[in-house]
C-alpha positions in Angstrom: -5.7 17.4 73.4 -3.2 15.7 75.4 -3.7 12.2 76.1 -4.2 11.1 79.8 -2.3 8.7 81.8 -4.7 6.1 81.6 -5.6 7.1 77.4 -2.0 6.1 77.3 -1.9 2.7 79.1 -4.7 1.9 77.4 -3.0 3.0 73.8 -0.1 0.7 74.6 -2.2 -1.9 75.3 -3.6 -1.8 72.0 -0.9 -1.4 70.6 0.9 -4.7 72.5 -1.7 -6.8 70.8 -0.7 -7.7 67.6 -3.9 -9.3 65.3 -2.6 -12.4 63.3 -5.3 -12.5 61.1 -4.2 -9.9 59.0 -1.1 -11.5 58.3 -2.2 -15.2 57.8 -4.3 -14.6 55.0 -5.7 -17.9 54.2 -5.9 -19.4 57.3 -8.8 -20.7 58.9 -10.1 -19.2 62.7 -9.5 -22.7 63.9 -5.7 -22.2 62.8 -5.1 -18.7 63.6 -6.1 -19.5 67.4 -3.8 -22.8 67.6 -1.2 -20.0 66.9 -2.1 -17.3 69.6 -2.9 -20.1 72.2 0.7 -21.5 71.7 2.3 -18.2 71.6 0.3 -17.4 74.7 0.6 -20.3 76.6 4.0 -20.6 75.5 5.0 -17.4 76.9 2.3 -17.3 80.0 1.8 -20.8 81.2 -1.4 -22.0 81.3 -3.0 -20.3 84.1 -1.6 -17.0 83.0 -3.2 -17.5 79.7 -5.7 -15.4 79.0 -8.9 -16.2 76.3 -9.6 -12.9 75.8 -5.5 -12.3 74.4 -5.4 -15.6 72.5 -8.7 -14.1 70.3 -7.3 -10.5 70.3 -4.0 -11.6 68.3 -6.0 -14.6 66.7 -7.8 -11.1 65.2 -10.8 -13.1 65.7 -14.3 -13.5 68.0 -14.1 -14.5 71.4 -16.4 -17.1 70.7 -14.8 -18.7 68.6 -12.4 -20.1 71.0 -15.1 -21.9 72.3 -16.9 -22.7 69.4 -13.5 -24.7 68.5 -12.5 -26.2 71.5 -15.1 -25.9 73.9 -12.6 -24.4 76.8 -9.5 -23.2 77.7 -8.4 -26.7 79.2 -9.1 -28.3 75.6 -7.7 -25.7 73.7 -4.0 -25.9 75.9 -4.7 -29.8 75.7 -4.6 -29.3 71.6 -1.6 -26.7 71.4 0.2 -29.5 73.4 -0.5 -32.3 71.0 0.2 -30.2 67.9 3.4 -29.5 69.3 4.4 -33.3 70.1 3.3 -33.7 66.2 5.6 -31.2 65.2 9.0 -33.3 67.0 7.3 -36.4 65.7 7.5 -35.0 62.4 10.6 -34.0 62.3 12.0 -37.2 63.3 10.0 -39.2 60.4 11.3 -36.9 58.4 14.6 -38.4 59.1 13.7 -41.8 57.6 16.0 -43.6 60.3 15.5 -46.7 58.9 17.3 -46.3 55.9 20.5 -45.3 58.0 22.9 -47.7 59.3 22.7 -47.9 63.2 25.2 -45.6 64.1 24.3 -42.9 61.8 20.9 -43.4 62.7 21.7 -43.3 66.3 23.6 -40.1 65.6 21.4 -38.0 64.0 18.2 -38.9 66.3 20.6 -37.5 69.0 21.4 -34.3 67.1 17.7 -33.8 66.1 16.8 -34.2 69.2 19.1 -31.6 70.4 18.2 -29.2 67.4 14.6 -29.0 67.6 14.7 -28.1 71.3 17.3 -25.4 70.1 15.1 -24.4 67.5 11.3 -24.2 69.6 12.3 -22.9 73.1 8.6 -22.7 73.5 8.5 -26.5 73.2 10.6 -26.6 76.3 8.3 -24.1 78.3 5.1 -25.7 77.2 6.4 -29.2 78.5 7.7 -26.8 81.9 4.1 -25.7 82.7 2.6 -28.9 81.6 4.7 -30.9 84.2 3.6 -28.1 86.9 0.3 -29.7 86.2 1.1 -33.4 86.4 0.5 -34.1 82.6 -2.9 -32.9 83.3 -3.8 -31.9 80.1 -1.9 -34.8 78.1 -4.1 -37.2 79.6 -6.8 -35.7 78.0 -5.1 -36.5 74.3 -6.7 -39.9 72.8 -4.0 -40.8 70.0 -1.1 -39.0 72.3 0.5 -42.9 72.8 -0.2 -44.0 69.3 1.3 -40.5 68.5 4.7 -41.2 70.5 5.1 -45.4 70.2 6.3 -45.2 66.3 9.4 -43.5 67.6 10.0 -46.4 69.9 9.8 -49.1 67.6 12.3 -47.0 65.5 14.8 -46.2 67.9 14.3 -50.2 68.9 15.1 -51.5 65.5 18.3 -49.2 65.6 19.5 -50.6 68.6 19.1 -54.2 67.4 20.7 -53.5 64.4 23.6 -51.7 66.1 23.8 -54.5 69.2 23.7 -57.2 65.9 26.9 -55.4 64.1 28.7 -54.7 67.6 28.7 -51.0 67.9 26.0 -51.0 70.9 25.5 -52.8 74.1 23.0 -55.4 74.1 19.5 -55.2 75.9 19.4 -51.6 76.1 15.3 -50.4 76.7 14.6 -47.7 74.3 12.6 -46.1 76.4 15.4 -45.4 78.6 17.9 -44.2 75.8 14.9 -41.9 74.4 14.4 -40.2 77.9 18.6 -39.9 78.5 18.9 -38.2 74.6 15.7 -36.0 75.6 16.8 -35.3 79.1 20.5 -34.3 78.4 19.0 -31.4 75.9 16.0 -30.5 77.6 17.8 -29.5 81.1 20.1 -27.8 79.3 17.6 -25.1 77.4 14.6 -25.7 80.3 17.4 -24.2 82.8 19.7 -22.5 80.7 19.4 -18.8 81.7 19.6 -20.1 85.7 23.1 -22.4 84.9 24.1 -18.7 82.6 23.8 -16.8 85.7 25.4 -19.6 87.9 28.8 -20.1 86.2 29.2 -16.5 84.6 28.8 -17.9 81.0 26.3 -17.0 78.1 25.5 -20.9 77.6 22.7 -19.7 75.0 24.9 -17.8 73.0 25.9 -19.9 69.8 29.3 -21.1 70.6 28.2 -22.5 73.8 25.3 -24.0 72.4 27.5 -25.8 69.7 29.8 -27.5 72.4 27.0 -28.6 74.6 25.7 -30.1 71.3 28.6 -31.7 70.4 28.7 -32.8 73.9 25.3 -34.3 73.7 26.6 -36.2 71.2 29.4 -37.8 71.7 28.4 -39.1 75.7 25.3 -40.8 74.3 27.1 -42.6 71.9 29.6 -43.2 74.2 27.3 -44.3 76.8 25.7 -46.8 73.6 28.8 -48.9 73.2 29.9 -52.2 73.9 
């Protein structure tokens, strides 16, 4: 029998749902939702975000969701700080310390750059999050104690770089953190608009490389004496 119009819809919308359970094997319910919810919200924004979809890939109960993270605001105010860890991370992982300042200096910048290269849906979580005045960051305890390492970090490099010449004196971390983030951020967050604007594919590769290398080489510029 031939399948109706609305059999159809219905179908693909079965089909559009992919469980991730089945592919996760050992992962915990708790861990298989963190995924969905970011993939969701990552690609719906938080009020577009729907429960029911995050549990339907997740492959698991409905009720779990809440059983986890008691509601959709905590569970969007989670994806959020697991994906500040994840920069975090990456940047310990790049033991700063042990680099002279202007090697240090340099490859914070091109981290920077990279990661938001490399997670686009780090740049449209942070999008929606802003469209909700930081909402749901508020809500994170540890989010400062989280972020304030990096400071201190990116302080001592400066010192050290100011102490040996290479940088200006004084210069506020904070401020030099927000100019590396800013300079990559604006690029990807508005990349397809600025594509459309000028007639150029600025996320294909090529153009992403100079706008790196761009990235690069103003900030340290803008760093010296």
């Amino acid at each position: 029998m031939a399948k109706t119009p609305a059999a159809k819809t219905q179908a693909a919308k079965t089909r559009a749902v992919k469980p991730l359970a089945a592919k996760r094997g050992e992962q915990t319910s708790r861990d298989l939702l963190l995924a969905a919810a970011h993939q969701e919200f990552a690609s719906r924004g938080f009020e577009g975000a729907r429960v029911d979809t995050i549990a339907a890939v997740a492959g698991v109960n409905k009720q779990l969701v809440y059983h986890h993270f008691g509601n959709k605001d905590d569970l969007y105010a989670k994806v959020l700080e697991r994906a500040y860890d994840g920069i975090r991370e990456r940047e310990r992982s790049l033991d700063l310390g042990q680099l002279k300042p202007a090697a240090a200096m340099r490859r914070l910048i091109e981290m920077s750059f990279d990661y938001l290269a490399e997670n686009r849906d780090f740049v449209f979580l942070l999008t929606d999050e802003n469209l909700h005045r930081g909402k749901h960051l508020k809500q994170i305890v540890n989010l400062q104690r989280l972020n304030t390492p990096l400071l201190g970090t990116l302080d001592d490099i400066l010192k050290r770089g100011a102490e040996e010449g290479l940088f200006r004196k004084g210069m506020d971390p904070l401020q030099v953190y927000i100019s590396i983030a800013g300079l990559g951020f604006f690029y990807f967050n508005n990349i397809y608009t600025l594509s459309a604007i000028f007639g150029r594919n600025l996320d294909g590769a090529a153009e992403v490389a100079v706008r790196r290398r761009h990235v690069v080489e103003m900030m340290m510029s803008a760093l010296r004496p």
